[in-house]
C-alpha positions as CSV (number, residue, x, y, z in Angstrom):
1,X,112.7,1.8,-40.1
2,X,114.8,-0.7,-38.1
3,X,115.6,-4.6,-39.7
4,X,114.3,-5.7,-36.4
5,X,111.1,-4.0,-36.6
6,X,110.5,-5.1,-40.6
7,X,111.2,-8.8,-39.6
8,X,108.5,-8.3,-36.5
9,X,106.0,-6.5,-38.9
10,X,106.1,-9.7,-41.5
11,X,105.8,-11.8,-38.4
12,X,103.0,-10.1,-37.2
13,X,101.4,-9.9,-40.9
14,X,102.2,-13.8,-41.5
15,X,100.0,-14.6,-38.5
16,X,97.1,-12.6,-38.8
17,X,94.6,-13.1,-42.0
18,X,95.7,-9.7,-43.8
19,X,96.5,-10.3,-47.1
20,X,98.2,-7.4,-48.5
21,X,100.0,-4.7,-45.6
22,X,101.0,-1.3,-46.5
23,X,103.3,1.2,-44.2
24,X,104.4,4.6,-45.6
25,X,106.8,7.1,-43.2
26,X,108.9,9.6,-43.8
27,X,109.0,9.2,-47.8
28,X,110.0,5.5,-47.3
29,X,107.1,2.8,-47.7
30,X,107.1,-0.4,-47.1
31,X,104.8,-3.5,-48.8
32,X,104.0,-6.9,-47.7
33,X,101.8,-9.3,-49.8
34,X,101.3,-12.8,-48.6
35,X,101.7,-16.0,-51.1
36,X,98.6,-18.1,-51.0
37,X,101.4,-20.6,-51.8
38,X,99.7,-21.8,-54.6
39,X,101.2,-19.6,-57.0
40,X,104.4,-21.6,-55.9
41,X,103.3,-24.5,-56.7
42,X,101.9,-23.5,-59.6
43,X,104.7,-23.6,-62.1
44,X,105.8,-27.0,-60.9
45,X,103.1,-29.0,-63.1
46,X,104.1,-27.1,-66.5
47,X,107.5,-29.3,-66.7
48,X,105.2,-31.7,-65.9
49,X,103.0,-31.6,-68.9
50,X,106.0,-31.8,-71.4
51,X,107.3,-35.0,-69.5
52,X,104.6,-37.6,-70.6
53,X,105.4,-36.3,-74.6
54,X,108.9,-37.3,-73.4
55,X,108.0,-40.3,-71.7
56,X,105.5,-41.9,-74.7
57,X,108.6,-41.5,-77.0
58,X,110.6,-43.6,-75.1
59,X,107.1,-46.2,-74.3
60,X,107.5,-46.6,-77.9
61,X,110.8,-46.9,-78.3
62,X,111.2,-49.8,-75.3
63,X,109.3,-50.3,-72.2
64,X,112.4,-51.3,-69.6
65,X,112.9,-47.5,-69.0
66,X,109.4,-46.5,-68.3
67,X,109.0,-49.0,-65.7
68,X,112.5,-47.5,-64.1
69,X,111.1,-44.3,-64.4
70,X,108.2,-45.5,-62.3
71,X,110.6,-46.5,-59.2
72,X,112.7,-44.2,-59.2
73,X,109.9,-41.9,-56.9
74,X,110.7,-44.3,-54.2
75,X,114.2,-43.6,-52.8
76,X,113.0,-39.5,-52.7
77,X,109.8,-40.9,-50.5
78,X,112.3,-41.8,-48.0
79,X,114.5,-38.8,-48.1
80,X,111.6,-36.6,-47.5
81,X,110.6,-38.8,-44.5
82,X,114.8,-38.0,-43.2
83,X,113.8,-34.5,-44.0
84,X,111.0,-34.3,-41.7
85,X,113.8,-34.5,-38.3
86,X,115.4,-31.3,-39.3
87,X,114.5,-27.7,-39.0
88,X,114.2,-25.7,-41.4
89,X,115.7,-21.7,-41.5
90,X,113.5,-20.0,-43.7
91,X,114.0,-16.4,-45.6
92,X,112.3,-13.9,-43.0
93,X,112.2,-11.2,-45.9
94,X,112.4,-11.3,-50.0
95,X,115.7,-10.5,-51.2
96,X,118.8,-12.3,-52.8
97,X,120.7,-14.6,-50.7
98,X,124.1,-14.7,-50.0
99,X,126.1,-17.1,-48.2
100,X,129.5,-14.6,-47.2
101,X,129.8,-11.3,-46.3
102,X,131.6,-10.4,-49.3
103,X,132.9,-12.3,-52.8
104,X,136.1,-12.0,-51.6
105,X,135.4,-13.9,-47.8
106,X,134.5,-17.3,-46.6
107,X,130.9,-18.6,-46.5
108,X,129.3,-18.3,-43.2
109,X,128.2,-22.0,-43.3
110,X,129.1,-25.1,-45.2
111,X,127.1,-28.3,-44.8
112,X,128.2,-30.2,-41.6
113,X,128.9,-26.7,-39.8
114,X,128.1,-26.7,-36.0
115,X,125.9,-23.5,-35.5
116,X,124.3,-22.2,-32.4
117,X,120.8,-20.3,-32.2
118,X,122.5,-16.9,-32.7
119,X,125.6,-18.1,-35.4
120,X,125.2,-16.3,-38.6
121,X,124.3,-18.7,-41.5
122,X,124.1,-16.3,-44.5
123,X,123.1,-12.7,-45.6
124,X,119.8,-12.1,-46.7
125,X,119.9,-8.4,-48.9
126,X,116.7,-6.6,-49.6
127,X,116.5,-2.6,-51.0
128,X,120.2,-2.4,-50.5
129,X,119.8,-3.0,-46.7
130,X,122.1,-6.7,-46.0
131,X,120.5,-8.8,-43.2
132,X,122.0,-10.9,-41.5
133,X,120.0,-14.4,-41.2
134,X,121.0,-16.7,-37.4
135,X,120.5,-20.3,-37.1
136,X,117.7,-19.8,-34.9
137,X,119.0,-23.5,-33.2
138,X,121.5,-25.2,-31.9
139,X,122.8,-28.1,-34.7
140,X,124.5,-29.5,-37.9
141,X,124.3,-28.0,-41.0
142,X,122.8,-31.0,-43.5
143,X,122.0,-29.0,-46.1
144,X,122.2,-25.2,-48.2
145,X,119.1,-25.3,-50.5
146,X,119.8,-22.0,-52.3
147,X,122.8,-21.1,-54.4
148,X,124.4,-18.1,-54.1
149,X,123.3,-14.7,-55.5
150,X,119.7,-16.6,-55.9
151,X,116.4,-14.0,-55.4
152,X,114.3,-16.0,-52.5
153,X,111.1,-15.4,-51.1
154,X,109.5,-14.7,-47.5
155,X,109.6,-18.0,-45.7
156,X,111.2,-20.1,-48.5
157,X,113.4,-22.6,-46.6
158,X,117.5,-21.4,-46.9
159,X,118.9,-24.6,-44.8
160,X,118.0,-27.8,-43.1
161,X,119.8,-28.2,-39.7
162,X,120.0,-31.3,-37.8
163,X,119.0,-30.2,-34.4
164,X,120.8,-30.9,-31.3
């Protein structure tokens, strides 16, 4: 089975309401499962739980850093409102990301890049098969969200790209 066709089979799967696809040819067989998302989330709130052990420690110790705790949410607020502008190129399989064609070569893409829709921005390898990811738009690189050699997910956002 062909890269192209995988990528147009998840497509097809992400927009319909199957949870769980199966696809076996030829000794080879393919599984998609979708993420209710939630399981994502999900392991966010356990750091979460430890933090107010942390942060009643330091209430008893002195209350000046609490309350600078307490502000600091604000400056992200407005970073996630500049976030909202750019477009996101998102992981069209699971795999491990990879942002050169090889250890030894340059990265495809460095923040502040100019790509266009079909400009490689990184390699996307999954059962030993390396896909190559495009931009998908014409723009700036602003920002690589994943290291390299990182596992990531179907449709977990790879770079944010200031569109022209």
């Amino acid at each position: 089975m062909k890269v192209q066709e995988i990528r147009e089979l998840i497509k097809l799967v992400d927009q319909s309401g199957i949870e769980e696809f199966v696809f076996e040819s030829a000794g080879s067989k393919l599984k998609m499962k979708k993420s209710t998302g939630t399981t994502t989330y999900t392991a966010a709130p356990a750091p979460a739980a430890a933090a107010p052990v942390a942060l009643s420690a330091t209430q008893q110790a002195e209350e000046t850093p609490l309350s600078a705790v307490q502000e600091a949410p604000a400056p992200g607020a407005s970073q996630a409102e500049d976030h909202s502008t750019l477009h996101k190129i998102t992981s069209p399989m699971v795999g491990t990301f990879y942002q050169s064609p090889s250890p030894d070569a340059d990265v495809y893409v460095k923040p502040g890049s100019k790509v266009t829709s079909n400009s490689i921005v990184c390699i996307v390898e999954a059962m030993k098969l390396f896909n190559e990811i495009e931009a998908e738009v014409n723009g700036e690189i602003v920002e690589i969200l994943v290291k390299d050699g990182q596992l990531v997910e179907y449709g977990q956002p790879l770079f944010l790209v200031k569109p022209e």
